[in-house]
MIPAVEX-184232 format. One line per 2 residues: for each residue z, x, y of C-alpha. Coordinates in steps of 0.1 Angstrom, whole numbers, plus 5000, padded with zeros to 4 digits. Each point is the difference from the previous one (the first is absolute). Example, Ala and Ser with C-alpha at 12.3 -4.5 7.8 and 13.67 -1.06 7.14 Angstrom:
2
5078 5123 4955; 4993 5014 5034
//
This chain:
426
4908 5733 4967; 5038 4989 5000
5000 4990 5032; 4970 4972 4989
5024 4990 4974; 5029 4996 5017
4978 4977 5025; 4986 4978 4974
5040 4995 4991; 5014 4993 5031
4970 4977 5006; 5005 4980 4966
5040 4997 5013; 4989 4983 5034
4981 4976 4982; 5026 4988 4979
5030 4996 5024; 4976 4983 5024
4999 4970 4972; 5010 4961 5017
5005 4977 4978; 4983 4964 4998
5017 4972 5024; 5019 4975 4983
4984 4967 4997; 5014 4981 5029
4997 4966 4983; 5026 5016 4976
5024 5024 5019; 5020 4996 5032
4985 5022 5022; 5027 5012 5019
5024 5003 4971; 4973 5002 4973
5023 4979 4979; 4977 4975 4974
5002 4965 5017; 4985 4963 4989
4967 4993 5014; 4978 4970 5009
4961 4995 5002; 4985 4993 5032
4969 4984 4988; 4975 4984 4975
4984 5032 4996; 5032 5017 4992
5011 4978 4976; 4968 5006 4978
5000 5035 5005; 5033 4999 4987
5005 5020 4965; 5034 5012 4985
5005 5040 5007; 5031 5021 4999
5016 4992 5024; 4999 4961 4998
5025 5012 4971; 5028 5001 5025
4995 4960 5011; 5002 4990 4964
5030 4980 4992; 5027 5011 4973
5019 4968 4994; 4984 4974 4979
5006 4962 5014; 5034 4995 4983
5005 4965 4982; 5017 4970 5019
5014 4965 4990; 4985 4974 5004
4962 5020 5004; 4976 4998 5033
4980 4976 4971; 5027 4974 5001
4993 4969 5018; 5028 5003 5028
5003 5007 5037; 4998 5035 5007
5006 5023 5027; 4972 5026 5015
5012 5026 5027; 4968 5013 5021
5008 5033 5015; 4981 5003 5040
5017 5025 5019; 4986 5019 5026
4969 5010 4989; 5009 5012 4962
5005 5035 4987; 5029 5011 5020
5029 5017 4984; 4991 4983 4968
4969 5021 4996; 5017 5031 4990
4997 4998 4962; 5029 5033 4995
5022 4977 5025; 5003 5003 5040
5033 5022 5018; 4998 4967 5026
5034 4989 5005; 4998 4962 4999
4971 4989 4984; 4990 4962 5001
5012 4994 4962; 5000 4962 4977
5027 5000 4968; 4998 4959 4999
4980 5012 4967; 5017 4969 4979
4993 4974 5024; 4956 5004 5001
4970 4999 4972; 4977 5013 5018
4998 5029 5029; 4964 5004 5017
4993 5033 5022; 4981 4990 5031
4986 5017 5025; 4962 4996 5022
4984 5027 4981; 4972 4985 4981
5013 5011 4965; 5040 5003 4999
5012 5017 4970; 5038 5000 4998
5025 5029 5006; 5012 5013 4964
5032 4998 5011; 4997 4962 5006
4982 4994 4964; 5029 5022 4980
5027 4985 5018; 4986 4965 4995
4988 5005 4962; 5037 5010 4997
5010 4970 5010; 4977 4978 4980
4979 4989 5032; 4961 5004 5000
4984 5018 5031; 4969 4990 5019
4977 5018 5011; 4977 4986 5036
4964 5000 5008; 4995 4985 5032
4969 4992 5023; 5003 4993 5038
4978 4995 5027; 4961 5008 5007
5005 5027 4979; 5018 4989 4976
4968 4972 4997; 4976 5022 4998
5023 5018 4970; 5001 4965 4985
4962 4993 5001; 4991 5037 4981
5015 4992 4973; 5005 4961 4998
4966 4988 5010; 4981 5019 4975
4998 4995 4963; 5028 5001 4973
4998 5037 4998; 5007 5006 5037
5036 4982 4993; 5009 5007 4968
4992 5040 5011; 5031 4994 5023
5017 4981 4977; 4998 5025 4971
5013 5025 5029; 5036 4982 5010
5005 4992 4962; 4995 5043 4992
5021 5004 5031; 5027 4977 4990
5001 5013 4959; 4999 5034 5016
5031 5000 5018; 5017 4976 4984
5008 4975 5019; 4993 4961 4995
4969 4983 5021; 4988 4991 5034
5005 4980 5024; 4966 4992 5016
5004 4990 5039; 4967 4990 5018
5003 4994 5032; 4965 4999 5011
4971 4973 4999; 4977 4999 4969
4963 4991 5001; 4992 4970 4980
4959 4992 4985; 4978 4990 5025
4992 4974 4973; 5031 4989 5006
4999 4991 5040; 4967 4990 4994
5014 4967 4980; 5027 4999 5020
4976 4992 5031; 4977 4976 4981
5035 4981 4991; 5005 5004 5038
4966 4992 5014; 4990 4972 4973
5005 4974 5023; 4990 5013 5027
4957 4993 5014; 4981 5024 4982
4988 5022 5031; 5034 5007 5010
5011 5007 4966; 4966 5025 4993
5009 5017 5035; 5036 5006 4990
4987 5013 4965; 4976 5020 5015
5021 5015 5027; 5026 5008 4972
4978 5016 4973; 4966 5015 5016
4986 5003 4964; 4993 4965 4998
4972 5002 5023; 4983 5027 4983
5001 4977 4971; 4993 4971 5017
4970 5006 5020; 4973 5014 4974
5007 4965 4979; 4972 4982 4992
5013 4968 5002; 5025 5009 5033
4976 5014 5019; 4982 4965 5011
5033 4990 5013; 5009 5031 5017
4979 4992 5033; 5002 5027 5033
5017 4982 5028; 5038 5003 4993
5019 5030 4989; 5028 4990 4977
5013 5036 5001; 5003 5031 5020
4967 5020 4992; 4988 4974 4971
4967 4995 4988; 5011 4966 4991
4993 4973 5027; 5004 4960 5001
4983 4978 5026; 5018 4966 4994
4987 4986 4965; 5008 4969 4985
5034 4994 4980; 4981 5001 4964
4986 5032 5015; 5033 5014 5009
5015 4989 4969; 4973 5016 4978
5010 5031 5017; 5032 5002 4993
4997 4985 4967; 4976 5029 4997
5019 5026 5017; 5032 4992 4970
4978 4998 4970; 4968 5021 4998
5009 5025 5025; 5036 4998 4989
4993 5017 4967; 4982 5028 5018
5025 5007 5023; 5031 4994 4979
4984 5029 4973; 5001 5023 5030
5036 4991 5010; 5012 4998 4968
4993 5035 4999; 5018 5009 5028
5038 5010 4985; 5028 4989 5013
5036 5015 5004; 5028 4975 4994
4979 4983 4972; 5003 5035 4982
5038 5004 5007; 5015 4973 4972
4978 5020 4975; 5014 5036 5015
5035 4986 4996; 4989 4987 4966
4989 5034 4987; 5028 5018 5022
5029 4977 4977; 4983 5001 4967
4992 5038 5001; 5036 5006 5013
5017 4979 4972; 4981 5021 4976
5006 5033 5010; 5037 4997 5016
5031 4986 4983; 5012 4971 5023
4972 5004 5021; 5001 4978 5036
4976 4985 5027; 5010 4980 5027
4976 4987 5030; 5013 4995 5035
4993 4966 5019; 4976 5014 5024
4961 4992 4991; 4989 4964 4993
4974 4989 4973; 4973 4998 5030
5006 5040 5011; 5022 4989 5028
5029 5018 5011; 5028 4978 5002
5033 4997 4988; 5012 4969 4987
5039 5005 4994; 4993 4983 4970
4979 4997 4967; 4977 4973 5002
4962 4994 4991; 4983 5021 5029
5018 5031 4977; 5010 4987 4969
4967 5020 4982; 5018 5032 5007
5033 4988 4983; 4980 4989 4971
4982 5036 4998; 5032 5022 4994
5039 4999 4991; 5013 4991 5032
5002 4987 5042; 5017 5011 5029
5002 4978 5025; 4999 5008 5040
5029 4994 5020; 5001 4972 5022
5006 4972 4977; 5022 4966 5000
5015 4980 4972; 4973 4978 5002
4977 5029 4987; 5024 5010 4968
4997 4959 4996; 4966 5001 4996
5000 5031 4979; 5016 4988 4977
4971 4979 4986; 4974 5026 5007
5018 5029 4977; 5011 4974 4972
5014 5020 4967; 4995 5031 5024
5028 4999 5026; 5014 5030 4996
4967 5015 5005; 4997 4993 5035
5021 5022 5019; 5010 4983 5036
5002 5030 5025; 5032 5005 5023
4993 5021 5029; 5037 5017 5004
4986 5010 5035; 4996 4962 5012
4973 5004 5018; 4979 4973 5014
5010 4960 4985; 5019 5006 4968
5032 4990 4982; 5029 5024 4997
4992 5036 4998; 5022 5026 5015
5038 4995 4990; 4988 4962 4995
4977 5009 4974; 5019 4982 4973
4993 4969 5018; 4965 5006 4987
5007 5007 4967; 5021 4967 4995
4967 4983 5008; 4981 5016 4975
5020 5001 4973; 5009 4957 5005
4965 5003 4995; 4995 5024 4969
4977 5025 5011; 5002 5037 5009
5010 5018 5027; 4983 5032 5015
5021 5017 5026; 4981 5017 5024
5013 5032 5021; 5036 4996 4991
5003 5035 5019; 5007 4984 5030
5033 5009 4999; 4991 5035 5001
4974 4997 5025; 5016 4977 5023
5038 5006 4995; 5022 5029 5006
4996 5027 4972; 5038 5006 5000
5004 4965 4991; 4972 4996 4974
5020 4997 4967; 5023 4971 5011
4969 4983 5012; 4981 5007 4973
5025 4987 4981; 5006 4964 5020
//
């Protein structure tokens, strides 16, 4: 009998040293040092997954944005430093502070409003240490959420080309994010195509194709939205007119021998008004990405104001009013809709004088809401940058507007380390 005892003991004492504990989150903890580090989100799905737990408690900022004369609100010129180095979330990561020797570091605090953490994840929420040492200095941090490529386009159309709820879900999202940790705003970089209606292209060809004879401009129409046929074909009053011998269109029911003129013109005539209604219900139902994104950046500013103190969103000159991508160094009309939807514009790179000349119309009482982007790398056709870059900034500010400087850690990345404070410093 004690020797069953002393079994059921020793067998209760094996299970209880052989206890592992639960791995630490990796999204939270370094795992090589297991240190609590600053963390991104990959993805759409991510970011509305995301909820606050314990240990998002370590990313939240202590300092609160410290007051400075005259205020971001002021109408002047102001100064935005865009932070691009290698990747993001290096040394700067380590929330409890890194042992690396010489650290890429910025103490220019007094001389910049605004300082935006950027990297190619697809939500960028700042280092603490960048938001504390900024809210110490009375400058406001940004945030970046940033779409590129095919994927990034396909990100775009999940929650852009659907209804309001799809982008004010994601919305809602950056502006919890944002209150949560403390820091400022976004910037919001998209750097992909967006789909626009098919209503849309649909005028655009009839603008196009109105003067054009009507079978050419029914077999472009045709060729370019198939639906049309369907809708065409059954009509009562097209179908006399639709006779067998000539196919307008690759795999078309619709056919047209050689009519005369009033023929032709009835069918076109008919084709943009009775059919037109038809088929414009059906494409008007079809959504449409970059008609969606003013009223995202709408909701995205309005909810932000509300909810943080000081609250900013800026767009960057990428995406054009018709879902292009492409950058026009400038604002002007083809983008002016997203300038008009939030608090503020950075401009792409490669610009001339002549483009701050014409700005200056196009942002009228809001100059120093467009902020002209320096690229301190100089890379590709730009003015200044490098140690020239206050060759830019003389041009912007004869102008009034902003400036946003972007990777300014060139003379980290580029430069000799040893030598990185004095040229810092020039």
């Amino acid at each position: 009998m004690q020797i069953k005892e002393d079994q059921e003991e020793e067998a209760i004492f094996r299970d209880v040293v052989s206890f592992n504990p639960d791995p630490l989150p990796a999204r939270y903890y370094d795992k090589d040092t297991t240190r609590p580090t600053s963390f991104y989100l990959s993805s759409l799905e991510d970011l509305l997954a995301w909820t606050p737990v314990m240990e998002d408690g370590f990313n939240v900022a202590l300092e609160p944005l410290e007051r400075r004369q005259p205020p971001l609100s002021s109408p002047r010129p102001r100064t935005l430093l865009c932070h691009d180095m290698m990747g993001g979330y290096l040394e700067d990561r380590f929330i409890q502070g890194s042992k690396a020797q010489n650290p890429y570091s910025f103490y220019h605090w007094q001389y910049i409003d605004i300082f935006v953490y950027f990297s190619h994840h697809t939500v960028t929420i700042p280092p603490v240490c960048w938001t504390n040492a900024a809210h110490r200095h009375g400058v406001c941090v940004l945030g970046t959420f940033i779409t590129e490529w095919k994927e990034g386009g396909k990100l775009c159309e999940s929650f852009l080309a659907g209804d309001e709820r799809s982008y004010q879900a994601v919305a809602d999202r950056l502006v919890q994010i944002a209150q949560f940790f403390r820091f400022d705003g976004w910037l919001i970089n998209i750097e992909n195509s967006l789909s626009v209606s098919a209503a849309a292209v649909f005028w655009r060809c009839s603008r196009v194709l109105a003067p054009a004879p009507p079978p050419v401009a029914l077999q472009t129409l045709l060729a370019c939205f198939p639906c049309l046929d369907s809708l065409l074909y059954p009509h009562p009053f097209a179908r006399p007119l639709l006779l067998r011998t000539q196919a307008l269109a690759p795999g078309s029911k619709t056919h047209f021998s050689r009519p005369s003129w009033g023929h032709q013109c009835h069918l076109w005539l008919l084709v943009l008004s009775s059919v037109g209604c038809a088929l414009l219900a059906s494409l008007l139902s079809v959504p449409a990405a970059v008609g969606n994104t003013p009223p995202f950046l709408r909701y995205l500013t309005t909810q932000l104001h509300q909810l943080v103190s000081g609250g900013l969103v800026l767009w960057y000159d990428s995406v054009v009013q018709s879902g292009q991508l492409k950058w026009q160094d400038e604002l002007n009309e083809q983008n002016r809709v997203f300038f008009d939807s939030c608090d503020g514009f950075f401009t792409n790179y490669n610009w001339r004088e002549d483009h701050l000349q014409r700005m200056v119309a196009q942002a009228g009482n809001r100059l120093a809401d467009v902020y002209v982007g320096v690229d301190v790398f100089a890379r590709s056709n730009v003015v200044g940058g490098r140690f020239d870059t206050d060759k830019s900034l003389e041009l912007i500010r004869k102008h009034g507007f902003s400036a946003a400087l972007f990777a300014p850690g060139w003379v980290y990345e580029c430069l000799e380390k040893s030598e990185f404070l004095q040229n810092q410093d020039k």
